[in-house]
C-alpha positions in Angstrom: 79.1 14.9 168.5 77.1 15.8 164.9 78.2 17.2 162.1 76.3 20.1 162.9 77.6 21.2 166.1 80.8 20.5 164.4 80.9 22.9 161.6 79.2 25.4 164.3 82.1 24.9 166.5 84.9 25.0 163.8 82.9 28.5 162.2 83.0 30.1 165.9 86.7 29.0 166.1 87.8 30.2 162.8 86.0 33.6 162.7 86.2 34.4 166.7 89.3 31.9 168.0 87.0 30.8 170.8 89.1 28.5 173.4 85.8 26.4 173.6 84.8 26.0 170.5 88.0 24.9 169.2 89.0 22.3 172.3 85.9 20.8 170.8 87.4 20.3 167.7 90.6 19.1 169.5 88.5 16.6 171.1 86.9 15.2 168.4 90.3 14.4 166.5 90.2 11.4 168.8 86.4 10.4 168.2 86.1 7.0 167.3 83.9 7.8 164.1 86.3 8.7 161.9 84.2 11.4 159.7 84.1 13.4 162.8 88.1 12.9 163.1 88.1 14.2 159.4 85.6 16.7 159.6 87.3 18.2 162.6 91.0 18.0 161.2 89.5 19.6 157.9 88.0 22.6 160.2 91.3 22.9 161.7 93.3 23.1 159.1 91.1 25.4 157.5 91.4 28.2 160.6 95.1 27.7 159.4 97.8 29.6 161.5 95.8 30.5 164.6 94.9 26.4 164.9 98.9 25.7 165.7 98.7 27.5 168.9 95.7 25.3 170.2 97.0 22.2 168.6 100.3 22.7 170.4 98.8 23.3 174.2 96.6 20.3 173.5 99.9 18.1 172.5 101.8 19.7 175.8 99.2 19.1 178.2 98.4 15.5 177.3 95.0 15.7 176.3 95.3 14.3 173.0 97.8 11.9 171.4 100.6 12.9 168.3 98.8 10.9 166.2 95.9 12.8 166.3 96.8 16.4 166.2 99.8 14.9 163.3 98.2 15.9 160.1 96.5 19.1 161.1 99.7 20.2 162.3 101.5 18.7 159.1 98.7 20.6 156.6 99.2 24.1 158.6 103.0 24.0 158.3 102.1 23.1 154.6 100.3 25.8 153.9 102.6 28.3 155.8 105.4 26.9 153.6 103.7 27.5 150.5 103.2 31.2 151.6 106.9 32.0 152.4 108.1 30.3 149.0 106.7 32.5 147.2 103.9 30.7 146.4 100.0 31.3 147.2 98.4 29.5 149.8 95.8 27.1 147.8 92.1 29.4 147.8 90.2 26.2 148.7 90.3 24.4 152.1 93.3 22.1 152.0 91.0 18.9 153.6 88.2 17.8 151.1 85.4 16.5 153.6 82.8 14.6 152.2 80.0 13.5 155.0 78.2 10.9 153.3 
């Protein structure tokens, strides 16, 4: 999968919370190129709370392993922890991503 399809899958999932787009992300947490595995965690993440629900059904039905949906999942309860303490969620994406 290239970066490009990537980010257009992870900005369909983030601003419509399109099934396909984002199993496609899901996916690519497993790639063997790990920039795609970081790039797809960091679009993830970024979607934030609505990313946990998808995450989760992909864990339950097998499709990908723990260790690959771990950090996204860690990051979003991160985030949502920072929220209820009070605190403001950070205003940048909480994954740096640098493709090159």
């Amino acid at each position: 999968m290239n970066a490009d399809y990537m980010l257009a899958c992870g900005i369909v999932w983030r601003e419509t919370a399109d099934p396909e787009a984002g199993w496609e992300l899901v996916e690519a947490l497993q790639s063997a190129d790990p920039r795609e595995r970081v790039l797809a965690q960091a679009l993830l993440v970024e979607s934030g709370e609505h990313s946990m629900p998808l995450l989760e059904s992909a864990l339950s039905a097998g499709e990908v392993r723990p260790e690959a949906v771990a950090a996204c999942m860690v990051e979003i309860l991160r985030a949502r922890q920072l929220g209820r303490a009070g605190g403001q969620p950070p205003s940048q994406p909480v994954v740096d991503v640098w493709l090159c």
